[in-house]
C-alpha positions as CSV (number, residue, x, y, z in Angstrom):
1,X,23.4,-64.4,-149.9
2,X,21.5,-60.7,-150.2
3,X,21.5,-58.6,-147.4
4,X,17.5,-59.2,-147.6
5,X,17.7,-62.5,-147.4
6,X,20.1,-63.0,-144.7
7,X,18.0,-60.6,-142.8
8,X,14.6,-62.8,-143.0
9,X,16.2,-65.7,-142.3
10,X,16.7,-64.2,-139.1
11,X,14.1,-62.5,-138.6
12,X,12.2,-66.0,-139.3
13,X,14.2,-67.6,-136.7
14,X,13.4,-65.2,-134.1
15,X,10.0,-65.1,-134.6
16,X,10.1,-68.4,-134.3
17,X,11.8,-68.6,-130.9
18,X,9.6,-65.7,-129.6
19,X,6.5,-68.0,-130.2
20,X,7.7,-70.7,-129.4
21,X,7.0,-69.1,-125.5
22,X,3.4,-69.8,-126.3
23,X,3.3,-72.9,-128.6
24,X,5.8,-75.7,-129.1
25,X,7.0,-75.1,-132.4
26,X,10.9,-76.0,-131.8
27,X,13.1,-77.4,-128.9
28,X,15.8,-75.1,-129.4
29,X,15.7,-71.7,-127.4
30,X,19.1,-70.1,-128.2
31,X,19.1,-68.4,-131.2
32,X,22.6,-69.2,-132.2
33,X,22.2,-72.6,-131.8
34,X,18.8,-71.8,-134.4
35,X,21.2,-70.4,-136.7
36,X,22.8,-73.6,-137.1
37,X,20.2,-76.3,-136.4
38,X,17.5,-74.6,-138.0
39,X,18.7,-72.0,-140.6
40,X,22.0,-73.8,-141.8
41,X,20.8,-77.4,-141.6
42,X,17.4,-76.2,-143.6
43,X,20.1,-74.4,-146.4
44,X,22.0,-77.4,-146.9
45,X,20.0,-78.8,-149.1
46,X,19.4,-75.7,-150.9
47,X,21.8,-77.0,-154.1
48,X,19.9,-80.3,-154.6
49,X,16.6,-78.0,-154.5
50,X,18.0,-75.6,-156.9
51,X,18.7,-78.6,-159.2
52,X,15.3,-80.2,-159.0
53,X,12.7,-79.5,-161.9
54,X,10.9,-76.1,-161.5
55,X,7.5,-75.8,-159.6
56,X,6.0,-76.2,-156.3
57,X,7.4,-77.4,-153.5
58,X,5.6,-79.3,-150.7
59,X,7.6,-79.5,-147.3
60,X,6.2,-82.6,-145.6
61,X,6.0,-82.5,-141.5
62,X,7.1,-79.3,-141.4
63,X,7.2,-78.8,-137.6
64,X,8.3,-75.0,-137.2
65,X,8.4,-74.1,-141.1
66,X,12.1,-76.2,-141.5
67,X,13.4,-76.7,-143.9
68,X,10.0,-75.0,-146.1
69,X,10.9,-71.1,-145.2
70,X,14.2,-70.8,-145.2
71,X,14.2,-72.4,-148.6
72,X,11.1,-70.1,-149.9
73,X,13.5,-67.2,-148.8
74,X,16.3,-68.4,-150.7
75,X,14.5,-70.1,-154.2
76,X,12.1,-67.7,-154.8
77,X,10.1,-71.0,-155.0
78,X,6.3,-71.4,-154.4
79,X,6.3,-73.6,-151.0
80,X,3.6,-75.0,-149.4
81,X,3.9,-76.0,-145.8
82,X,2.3,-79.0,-144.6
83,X,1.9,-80.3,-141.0
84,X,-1.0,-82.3,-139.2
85,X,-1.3,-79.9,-136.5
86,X,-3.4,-77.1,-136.8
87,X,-2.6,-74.6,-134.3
88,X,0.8,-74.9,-135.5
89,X,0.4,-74.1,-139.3
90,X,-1.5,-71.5,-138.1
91,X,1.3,-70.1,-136.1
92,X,3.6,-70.2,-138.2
93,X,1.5,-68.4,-141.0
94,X,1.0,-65.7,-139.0
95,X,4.9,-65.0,-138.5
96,X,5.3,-65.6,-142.7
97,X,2.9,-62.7,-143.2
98,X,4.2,-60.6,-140.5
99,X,8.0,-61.0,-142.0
100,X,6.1,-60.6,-145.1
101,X,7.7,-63.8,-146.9
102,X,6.0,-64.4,-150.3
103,X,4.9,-67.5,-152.1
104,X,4.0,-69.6,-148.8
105,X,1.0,-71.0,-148.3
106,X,0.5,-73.8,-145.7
107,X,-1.5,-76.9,-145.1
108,X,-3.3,-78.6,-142.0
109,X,-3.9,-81.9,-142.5
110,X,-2.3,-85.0,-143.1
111,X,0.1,-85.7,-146.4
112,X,-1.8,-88.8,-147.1
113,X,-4.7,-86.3,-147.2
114,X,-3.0,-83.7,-149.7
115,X,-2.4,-86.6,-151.7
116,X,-6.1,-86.9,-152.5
117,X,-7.0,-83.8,-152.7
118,X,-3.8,-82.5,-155.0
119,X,-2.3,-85.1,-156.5
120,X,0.5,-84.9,-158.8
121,X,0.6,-81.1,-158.4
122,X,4.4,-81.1,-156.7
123,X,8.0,-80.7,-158.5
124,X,10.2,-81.2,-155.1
125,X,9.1,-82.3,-151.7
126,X,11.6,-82.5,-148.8
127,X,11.0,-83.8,-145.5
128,X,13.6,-83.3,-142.2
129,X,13.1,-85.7,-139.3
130,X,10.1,-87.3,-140.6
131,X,10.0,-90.6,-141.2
132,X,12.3,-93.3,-142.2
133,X,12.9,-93.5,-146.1
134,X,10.2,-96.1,-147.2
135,X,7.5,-94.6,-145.5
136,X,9.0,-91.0,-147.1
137,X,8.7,-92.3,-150.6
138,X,5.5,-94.2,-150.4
139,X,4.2,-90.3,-149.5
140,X,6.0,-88.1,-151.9
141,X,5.3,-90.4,-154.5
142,X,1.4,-89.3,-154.8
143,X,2.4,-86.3,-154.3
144,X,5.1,-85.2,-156.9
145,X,4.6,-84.9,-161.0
146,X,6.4,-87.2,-162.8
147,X,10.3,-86.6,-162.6
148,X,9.8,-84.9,-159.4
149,X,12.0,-84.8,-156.5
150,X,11.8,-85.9,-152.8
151,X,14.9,-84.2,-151.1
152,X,15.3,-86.1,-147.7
153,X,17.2,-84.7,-144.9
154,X,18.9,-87.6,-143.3
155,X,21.3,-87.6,-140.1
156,X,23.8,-90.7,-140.6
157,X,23.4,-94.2,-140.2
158,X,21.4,-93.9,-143.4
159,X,22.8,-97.1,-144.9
160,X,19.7,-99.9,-143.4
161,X,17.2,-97.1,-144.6
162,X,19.1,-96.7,-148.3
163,X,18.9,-100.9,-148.3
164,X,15.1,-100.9,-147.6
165,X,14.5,-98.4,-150.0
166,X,16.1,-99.7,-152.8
167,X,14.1,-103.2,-153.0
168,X,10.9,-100.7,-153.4
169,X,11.8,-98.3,-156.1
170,X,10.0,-100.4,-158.8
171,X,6.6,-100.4,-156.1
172,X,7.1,-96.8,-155.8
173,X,8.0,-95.9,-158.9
174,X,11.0,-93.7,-157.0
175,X,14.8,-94.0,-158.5
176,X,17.1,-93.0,-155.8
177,X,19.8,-90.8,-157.7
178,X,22.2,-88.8,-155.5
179,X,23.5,-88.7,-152.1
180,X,25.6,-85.7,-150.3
181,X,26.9,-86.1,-146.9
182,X,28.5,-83.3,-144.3
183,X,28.8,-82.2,-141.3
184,X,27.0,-78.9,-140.3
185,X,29.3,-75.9,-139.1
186,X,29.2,-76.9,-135.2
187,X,31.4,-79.7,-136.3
188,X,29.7,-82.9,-134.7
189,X,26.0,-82.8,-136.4
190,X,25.7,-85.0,-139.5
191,X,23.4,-84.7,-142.3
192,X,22.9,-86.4,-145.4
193,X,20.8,-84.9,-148.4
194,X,19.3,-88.0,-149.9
195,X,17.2,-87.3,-153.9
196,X,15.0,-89.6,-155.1
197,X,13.1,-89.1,-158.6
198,X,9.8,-90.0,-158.9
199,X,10.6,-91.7,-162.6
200,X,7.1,-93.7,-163.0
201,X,3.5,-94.3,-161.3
202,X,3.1,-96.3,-158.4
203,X,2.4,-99.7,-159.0
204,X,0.4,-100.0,-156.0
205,X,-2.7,-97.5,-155.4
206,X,-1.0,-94.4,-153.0
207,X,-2.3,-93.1,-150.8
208,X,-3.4,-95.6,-148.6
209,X,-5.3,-94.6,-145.2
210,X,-3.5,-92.0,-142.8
211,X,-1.0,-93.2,-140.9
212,X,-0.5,-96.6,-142.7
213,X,2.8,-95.8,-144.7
214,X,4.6,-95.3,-141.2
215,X,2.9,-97.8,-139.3
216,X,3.3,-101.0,-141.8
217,X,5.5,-99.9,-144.4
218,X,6.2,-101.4,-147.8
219,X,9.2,-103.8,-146.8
């Protein structure tokens, strides 16, 4: 990692903390417990990133920019950050242009929402802490081109999640194709990088309305 990088990174996560005094972007307040929560758990998935096709990448739910920054710092990718909540995205653009981070841009609205308006348009999306896996590929698979990537971050017990998935692939037109699990550096937090290729269109009409793909997901 470059000296430049590294230093961002941090810089990123304090910035974070220090706002997070006046909005709730994170629950963690120690910054060395960011450095593994945040920073480290948003790198681990940096290999299955750098492996996906080239283009845009859309980080759904992206809470306090996690994994979407630290990923932007490190790929050199175009990243657009996409949350519901307004004041957040708005927070946390301020601190990418303070840090001056290139090549992230940010979204307020719901992904459902994105899917209509840029549809398609996406080579990876990832998503940490989201949403369960069906609901995840019923809404990155508007979202991403054809051969594009959703990079889950998973904690374990993924197993009844990879099972549910599986029977909609052919709905979803999403192929699940690798799986990576370790443990993060404190020794006791799991995490399992879960890829999924979008390998055909939908063959039911995606989006549907806001909120639907979480509350009565495809079974």
């Amino acid at each position: 990692m470059e000296s430049k990088q590294q230093q961002q990174l941090q810089d990123y996560l304090r910035a974070v903390l220090k706002k997070n005094e006046e909005i709730n972007l994170t629950t963690i307040q120690d910054f060395d417990e960011g450095l593994i929560l945040h920073i480290e758990d948003s790198l681990v998935g940096l290999e299955e990133v750098n492996r996906a096709p080239a283009g845009q990448l859309a980080d759904l739910g992206t809470g306090g920019g996690f994994p979407g920054v630290p990923l932007a710092i490190m790929t050199q990718r175009d990243v657009l950050l996409v949350d519901s909540t307004k004041k957040k995205v708005e927070a946390i653009m301020g601190l990418v242009e303070s840090i001056q981070i290139p090549r992230v841009q940010a979204y307020a609205g719901r992904i459902e929402e994105l899917a209509l308006e840029q549809p398609g348009c996406f080579a990876v999306a990832t998503a940490r802490a989201l949403s369960e896996l069906p609901s995840l590929l019923e809404l990155a698979a508007p979202l991403l081109v054809t051969g594009g990537q959703l990079i889950a971050y998973k904690s374990n017990k993924v197993e009844e999640e990879l099972q549910r998935a599986a029977t909609l692939e052919e709905k979803l037109g999403m192929k699940h194709i690798s799986r990576r699990d370790l443990v993060l550096s404190d020794g006791v937090t799991p995490r399992s990088i879960l890829v999924f290729e979008k390998v055909a269109e939908p063959a039911v009409k995606l989006p549907r309305r806001s909120g639907m793909a979480q509350k009565r997901p495809y079974a």
